[in-house]
LODOKE-153130 format. One line per 2 residues: number of its first residue (from 1); for each residue z, y, x of C-alpha. Coordinates in Angstrom, 2 decimals, always signed. Each point is the difference from the previous one (the first is absolute). Last residue first. Layout:
N
NUM = Z/Y/X ~ ...
END
This chain:
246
246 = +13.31/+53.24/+1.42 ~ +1.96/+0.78/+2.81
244 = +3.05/-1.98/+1.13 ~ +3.41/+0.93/+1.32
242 = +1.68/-2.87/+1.41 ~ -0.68/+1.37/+3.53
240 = -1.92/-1.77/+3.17 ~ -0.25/+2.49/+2.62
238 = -2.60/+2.62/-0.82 ~ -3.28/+0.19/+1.60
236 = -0.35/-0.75/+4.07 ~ -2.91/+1.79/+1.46
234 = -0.48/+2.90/-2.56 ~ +2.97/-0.34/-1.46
232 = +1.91/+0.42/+3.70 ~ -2.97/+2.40/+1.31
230 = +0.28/+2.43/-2.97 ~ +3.73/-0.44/+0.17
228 = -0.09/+0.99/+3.92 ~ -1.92/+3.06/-0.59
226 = +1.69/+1.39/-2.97 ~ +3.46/-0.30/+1.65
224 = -0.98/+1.31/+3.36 ~ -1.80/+2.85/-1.76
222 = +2.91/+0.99/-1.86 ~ +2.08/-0.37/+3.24
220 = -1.79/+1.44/+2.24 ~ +0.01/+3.66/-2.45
218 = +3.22/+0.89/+1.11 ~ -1.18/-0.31/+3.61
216 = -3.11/+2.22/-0.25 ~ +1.27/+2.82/-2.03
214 = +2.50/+0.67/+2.86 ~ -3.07/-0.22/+2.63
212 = -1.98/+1.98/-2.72 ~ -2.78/-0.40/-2.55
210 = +2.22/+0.76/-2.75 ~ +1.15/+3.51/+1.82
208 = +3.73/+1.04/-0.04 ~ +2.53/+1.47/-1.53
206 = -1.84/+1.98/-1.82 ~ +1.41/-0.41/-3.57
204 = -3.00/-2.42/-1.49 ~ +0.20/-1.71/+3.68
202 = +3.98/-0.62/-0.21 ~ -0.59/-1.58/-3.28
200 = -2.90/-2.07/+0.87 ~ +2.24/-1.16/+2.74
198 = +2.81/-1.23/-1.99 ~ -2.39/-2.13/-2.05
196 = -1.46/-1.65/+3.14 ~ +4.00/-0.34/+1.15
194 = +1.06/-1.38/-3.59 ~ -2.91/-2.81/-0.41
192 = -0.11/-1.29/+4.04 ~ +3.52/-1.80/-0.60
190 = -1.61/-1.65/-3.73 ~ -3.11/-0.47/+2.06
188 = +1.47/-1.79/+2.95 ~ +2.23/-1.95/-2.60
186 = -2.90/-1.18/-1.67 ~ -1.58/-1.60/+2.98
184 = +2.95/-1.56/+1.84 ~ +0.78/-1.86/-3.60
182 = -2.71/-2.30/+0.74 ~ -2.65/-0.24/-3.08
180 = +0.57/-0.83/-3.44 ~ +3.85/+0.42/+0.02
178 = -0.24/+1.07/-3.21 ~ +3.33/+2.45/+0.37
176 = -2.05/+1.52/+3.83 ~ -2.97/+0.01/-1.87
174 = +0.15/+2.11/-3.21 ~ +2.77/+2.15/+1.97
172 = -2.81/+0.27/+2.35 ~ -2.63/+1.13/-2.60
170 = +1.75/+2.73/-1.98 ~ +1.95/+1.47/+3.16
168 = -3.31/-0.43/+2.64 ~ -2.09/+1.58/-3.10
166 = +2.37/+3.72/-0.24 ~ +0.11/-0.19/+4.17
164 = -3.78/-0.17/-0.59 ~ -0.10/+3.06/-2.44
162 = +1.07/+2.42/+2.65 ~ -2.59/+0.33/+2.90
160 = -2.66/-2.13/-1.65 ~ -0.22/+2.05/-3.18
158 = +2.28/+3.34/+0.44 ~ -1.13/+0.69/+3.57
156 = -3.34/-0.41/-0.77 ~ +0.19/+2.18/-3.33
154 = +1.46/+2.51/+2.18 ~ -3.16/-0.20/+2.86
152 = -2.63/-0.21/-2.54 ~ +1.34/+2.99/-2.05
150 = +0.40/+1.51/+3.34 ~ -3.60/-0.94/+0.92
148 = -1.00/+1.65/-3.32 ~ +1.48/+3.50/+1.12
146 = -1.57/+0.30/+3.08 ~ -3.20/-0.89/-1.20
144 = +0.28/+2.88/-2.55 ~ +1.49/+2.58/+2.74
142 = -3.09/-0.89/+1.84 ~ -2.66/+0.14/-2.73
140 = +1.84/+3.49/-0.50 ~ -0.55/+1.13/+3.42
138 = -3.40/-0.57/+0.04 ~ -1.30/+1.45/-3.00
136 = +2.03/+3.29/+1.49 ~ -2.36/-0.13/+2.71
134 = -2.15/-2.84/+0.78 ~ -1.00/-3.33/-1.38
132 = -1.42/-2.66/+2.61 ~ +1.37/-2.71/-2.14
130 = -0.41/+0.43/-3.92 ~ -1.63/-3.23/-1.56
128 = +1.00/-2.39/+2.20 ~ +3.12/+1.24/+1.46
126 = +1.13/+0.81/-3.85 ~ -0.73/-3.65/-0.60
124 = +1.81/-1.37/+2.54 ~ +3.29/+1.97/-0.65
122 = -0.18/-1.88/-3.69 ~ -0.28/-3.19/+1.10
120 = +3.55/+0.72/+2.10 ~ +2.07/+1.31/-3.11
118 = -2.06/-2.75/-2.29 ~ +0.99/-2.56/+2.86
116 = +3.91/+1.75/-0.33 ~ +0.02/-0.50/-3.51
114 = -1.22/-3.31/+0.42 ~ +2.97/-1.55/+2.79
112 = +2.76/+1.76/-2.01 ~ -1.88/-2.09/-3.53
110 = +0.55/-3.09/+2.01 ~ +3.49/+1.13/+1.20
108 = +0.71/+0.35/-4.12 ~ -1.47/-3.15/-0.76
106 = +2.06/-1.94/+2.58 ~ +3.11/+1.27/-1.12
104 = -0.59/-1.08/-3.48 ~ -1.54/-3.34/+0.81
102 = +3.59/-0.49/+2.07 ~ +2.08/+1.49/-3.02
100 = -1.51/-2.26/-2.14 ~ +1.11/-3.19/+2.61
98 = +3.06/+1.80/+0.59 ~ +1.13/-0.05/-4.00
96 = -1.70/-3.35/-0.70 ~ +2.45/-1.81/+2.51
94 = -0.74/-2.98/+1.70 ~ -2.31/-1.09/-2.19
92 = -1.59/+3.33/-0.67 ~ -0.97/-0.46/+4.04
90 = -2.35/-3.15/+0.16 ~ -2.14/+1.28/-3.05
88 = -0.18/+3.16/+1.87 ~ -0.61/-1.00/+2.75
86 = -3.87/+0.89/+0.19 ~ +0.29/+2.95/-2.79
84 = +2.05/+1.36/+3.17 ~ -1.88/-0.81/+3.11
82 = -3.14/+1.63/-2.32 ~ +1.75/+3.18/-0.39
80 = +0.05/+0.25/+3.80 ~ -3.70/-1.38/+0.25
78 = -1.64/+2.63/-2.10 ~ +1.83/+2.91/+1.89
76 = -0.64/-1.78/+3.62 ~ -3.69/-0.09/-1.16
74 = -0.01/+4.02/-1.22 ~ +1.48/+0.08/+3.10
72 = -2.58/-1.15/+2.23 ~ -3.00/+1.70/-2.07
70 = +2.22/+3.33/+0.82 ~ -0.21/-0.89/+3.51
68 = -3.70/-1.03/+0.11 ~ -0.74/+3.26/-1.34
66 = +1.86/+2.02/+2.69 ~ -1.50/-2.20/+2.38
64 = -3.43/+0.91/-1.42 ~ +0.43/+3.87/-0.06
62 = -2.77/+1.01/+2.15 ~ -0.09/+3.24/+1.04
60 = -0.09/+3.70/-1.26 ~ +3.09/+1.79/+1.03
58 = +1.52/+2.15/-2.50 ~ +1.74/-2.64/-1.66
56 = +1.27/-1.72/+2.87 ~ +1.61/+3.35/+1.34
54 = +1.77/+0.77/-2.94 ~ +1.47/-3.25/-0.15
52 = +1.44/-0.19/+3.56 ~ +2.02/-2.87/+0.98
50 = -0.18/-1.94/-3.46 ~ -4.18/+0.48/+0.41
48 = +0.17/-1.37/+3.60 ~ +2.43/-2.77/-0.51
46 = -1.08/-1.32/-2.92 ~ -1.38/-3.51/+1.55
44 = +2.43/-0.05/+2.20 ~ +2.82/-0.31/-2.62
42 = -2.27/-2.02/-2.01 ~ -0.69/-2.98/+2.34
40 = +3.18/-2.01/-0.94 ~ +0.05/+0.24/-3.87
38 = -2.82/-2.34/-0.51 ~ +2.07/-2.66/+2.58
36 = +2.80/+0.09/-2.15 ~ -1.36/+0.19/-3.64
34 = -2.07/-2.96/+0.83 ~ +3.09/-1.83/+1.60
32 = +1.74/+0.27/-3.16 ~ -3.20/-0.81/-2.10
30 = -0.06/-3.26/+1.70 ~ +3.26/-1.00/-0.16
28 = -0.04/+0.56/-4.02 ~ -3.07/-2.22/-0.30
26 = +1.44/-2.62/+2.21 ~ +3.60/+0.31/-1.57
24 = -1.75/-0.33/-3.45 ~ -2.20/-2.47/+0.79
22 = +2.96/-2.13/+1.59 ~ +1.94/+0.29/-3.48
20 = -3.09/-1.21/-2.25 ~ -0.17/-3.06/+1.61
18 = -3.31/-1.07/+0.56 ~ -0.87/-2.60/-2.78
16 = -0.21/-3.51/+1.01 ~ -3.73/-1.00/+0.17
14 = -0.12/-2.45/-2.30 ~ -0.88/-3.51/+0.95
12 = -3.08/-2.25/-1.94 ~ +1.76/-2.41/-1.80
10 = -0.53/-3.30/+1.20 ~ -1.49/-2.35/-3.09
8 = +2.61/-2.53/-1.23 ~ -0.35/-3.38/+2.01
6 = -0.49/-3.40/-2.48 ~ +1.26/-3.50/+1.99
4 = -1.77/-1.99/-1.95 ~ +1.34/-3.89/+0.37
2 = -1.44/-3.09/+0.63 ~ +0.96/-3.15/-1.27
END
């Protein structure tokens, strides 16, 4: 007697769905160090037209690394708010009141970051369409220029000269009571948060410049602290967590 020895049909294997926690830390990572490097280069970028306003208006010349440093920030502005919508689902978990507060902050250092491009687009255009002016005609385009690189200038100082100390307090606490990534990270930003904060105070009342030896060092921190998270979720993700994203 023989017997039939039926086999079910193999199922063809499912790809196992990517979990949804590593995108987010990879996504969020990424935009950190985005906003980080795009940052970098403006400072050099807008030297010549922060150093003498009048002067670059009147001149006629190319204005391309001007340009590319607005197009620069206008990516660093798009990429800040986009480090928040990114953890967002990881944050309200934690605690819904930081993680709003975090996409809050964010937004308003984003819309710092535009005012100032608008401040900065704005200069270009009058060089453009009004260099080589004389006279009177002359010294108003310069007192004009003048004016919107201070706007610039302020509304740098209040976006990524203040309003990071306002993230690092939203986001570390977020991290350092998750536990999501080494406690050394969040602590660094929760110690940078008050000095960074403290020194956009003593800049608004003269103390001294933002871009400063003084301004320098409080600022490490901050940039420490975004730095090595964007590397950590970038490279590493979050440590394994019971909190789970639909």
């Amino acid at each position: 007697m023989t017997t039939d020895v039926h086999t079910a049909p193999a199922t063809p294997s499912i790809p196992r769905r990517r979990d949804p926690m590593r995108r987010i830390a990879l996504a969020a990572g990424l935009l950190y160090l985005v906003t980080f490097a795009a940052s970098i280069p403006q400072l050099a970028l807008f030297a010549d037209l922060v150093a003498d306003p009048a002067g670059f208006v009147r001149t006629p010349g190319s204005s391309t690394s001007v340009l590319w440093g607005s197009w620069l920030e206008v990516i660093t502005a798009l990429a800040a708010v986009g480090t928040a919508l990114a953890l967002y689902p990881v944050a309200r978990r934690v605690s819904r009141t930081a993680a709003l507060g975090f996409v809050t902050s964010r937004v308003v250092e984003a819309t710092m970051i535009l005012v100032g491009v608008l401040c900065v687009l704005s200069v270009v255009a009058l060089r453009s369409d009004l260099a080589g002016a004389a006279g009177a005609q002359a010294d108003a385009l310069g007192v004009v220029a003048a004016a919107l690189v201070e706007v610039r200038q302020w509304s740098f100082l209040v976006g990524p000269g203040l309003i990071p100390g306002i993230n690092a307090l939203f986001l570390g606490y977020v991290m350092y009571r998750s536990r999501l990534v080494p406690r050394i990270i969040p602590i660094v930003g929760l110690v940078g948060a008050p000095l960074i904060i403290m020194s956009a105070t003593v800049t608004m009342l003269g103390g001294w410049e933002q871009v400063s030896v003084a301004g320098s060092l409080c600022a490490l921190p901050i940039a420490l602290w975004e730095f090595s998270l964007g590397v950590w979720l970038t490279v590493k993700g979050f440590r394994p967590t019971s909190l789970t994203i639909d």
